[in-house]
C-alpha positions, 0 to 999 in steps of 0.5 A: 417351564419358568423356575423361581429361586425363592425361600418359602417362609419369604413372603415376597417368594410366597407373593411370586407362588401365590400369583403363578397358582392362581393363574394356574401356571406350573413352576419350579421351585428351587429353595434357596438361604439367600442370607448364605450368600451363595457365589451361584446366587450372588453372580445372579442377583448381587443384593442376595435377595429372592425372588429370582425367576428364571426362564429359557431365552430370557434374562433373569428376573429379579426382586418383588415388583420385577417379578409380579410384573413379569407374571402378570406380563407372560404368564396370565392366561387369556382365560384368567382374569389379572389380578392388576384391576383395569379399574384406575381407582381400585389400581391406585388403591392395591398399589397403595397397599401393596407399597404398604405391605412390601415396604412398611409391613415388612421393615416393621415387622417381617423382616425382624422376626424372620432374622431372628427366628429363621435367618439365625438359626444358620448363624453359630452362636447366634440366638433370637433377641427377645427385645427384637421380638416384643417390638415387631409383634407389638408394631404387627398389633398396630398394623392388625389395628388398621387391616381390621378397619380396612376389611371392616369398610371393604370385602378385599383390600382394595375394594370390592374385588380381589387383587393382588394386594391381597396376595401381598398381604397374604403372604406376609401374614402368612408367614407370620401365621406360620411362626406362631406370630399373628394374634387372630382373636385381636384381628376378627375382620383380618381373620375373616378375610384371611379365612377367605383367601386361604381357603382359595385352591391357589393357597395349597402350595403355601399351606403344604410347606414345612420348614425342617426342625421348625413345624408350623403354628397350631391351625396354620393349615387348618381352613377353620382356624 
């Protein structure tokens, strides 16, 4: 059975669940603090970041694209359609928005608010900056801007069918959602997709995670949010 060294409030790792869920593969999970830097995790992936996924007679995988390339690769059933469309155009388009997730939602957003809100806590001394804060949920009210218009045009992010650029941008939210930090009645058409792909079987082992001494967001679970 493949193990995943991950984090549950990391949205990459979550990316990582969500695809193994959907395929209806069972895996381990190992929570790990990559920003404690443990020698154990270090001597795997030196950048100290998740997700790592291990499995007998393989070598480690490590990071994002690695380790949603190595999903879709050995862990799809024959029965289950990927979800890396054969459509040239709807490929192009979830690999579009996947960077878009993964690079510009993140480094805008995501990040800042995980350092502050989770990261920190790990830190003596340490507490969230306000400044810190008001800027990345005011660059996620720009995002939520462009994802309203997105969904506006089209059922999924890519197109008319779904792929695992909704699953990218899930994730994030997601994590998001679970620290109180998405403005759901600023975002109608984000909000009708999200309630969409969270009622999804697959989005369970996200909606079951609990982070000690933070809980989760009023309505995080709640499929009628």
């Amino acid at each position: 059975m493949p193990r995943l060294l991950h984090h549950r409030l990391d949205p990459s790792s979550r990316l990582a669940r969500l695809m193994f869920a959907e395929y209806g593969v069972a895996v381990d999970l190992e929570d790990v603090r990559p920003w404690l830097r443990d020698a154990a995790l270090l001597e795997i992936n030196p950048a100290a970041t998740v997700p790592i996924l291990l499995d007998d007679g393989v070598p480690p995988v490590v990071g994002t694209l690695a380790t949603i390339h190595a999903i879709d690769d050995h862990y799809t059933p024959a029965t289950v359609d990927s979800l890396i469309p054969s459509d040239a155009a709807v490929r192009s388009e979830m690999w579009r928005l996947i960077e878009w997730v993964l690079v510009k939602l993140n480094d805008e957003v995501t990040r800042y608010i995980l350092e502050e809100k989770i990261v920190k806590r790990d830190i003596r001394g340490a507490v969230p900056e306000p400044g810190v804060l008001r800027a990345a949920k005011a660059n996620l009210a720009e995002h939520l801007l462009y994802f309203n218009w997105l969904f506006a045009t089209r059922h999924w992010a890519a197109g008319p069918m779904l792929t695992l650029a909704d699953f990218a941008l899930a994730a994030h939210l997601s994590t998001l959602d679970y620290l109180g930090d998405v403005l759901w009645d600023s975002a109608p058409e984000t909000r009708q997709w999200y309630a969409r792909i969270k009622s999804r079987p697959a989005f369970r082992t996200l909606l079951n995670d609990r982070i000690v001494g933070m809980p989760a967001a009023q309505g995080y679970a709640d499929l009628d949010f």
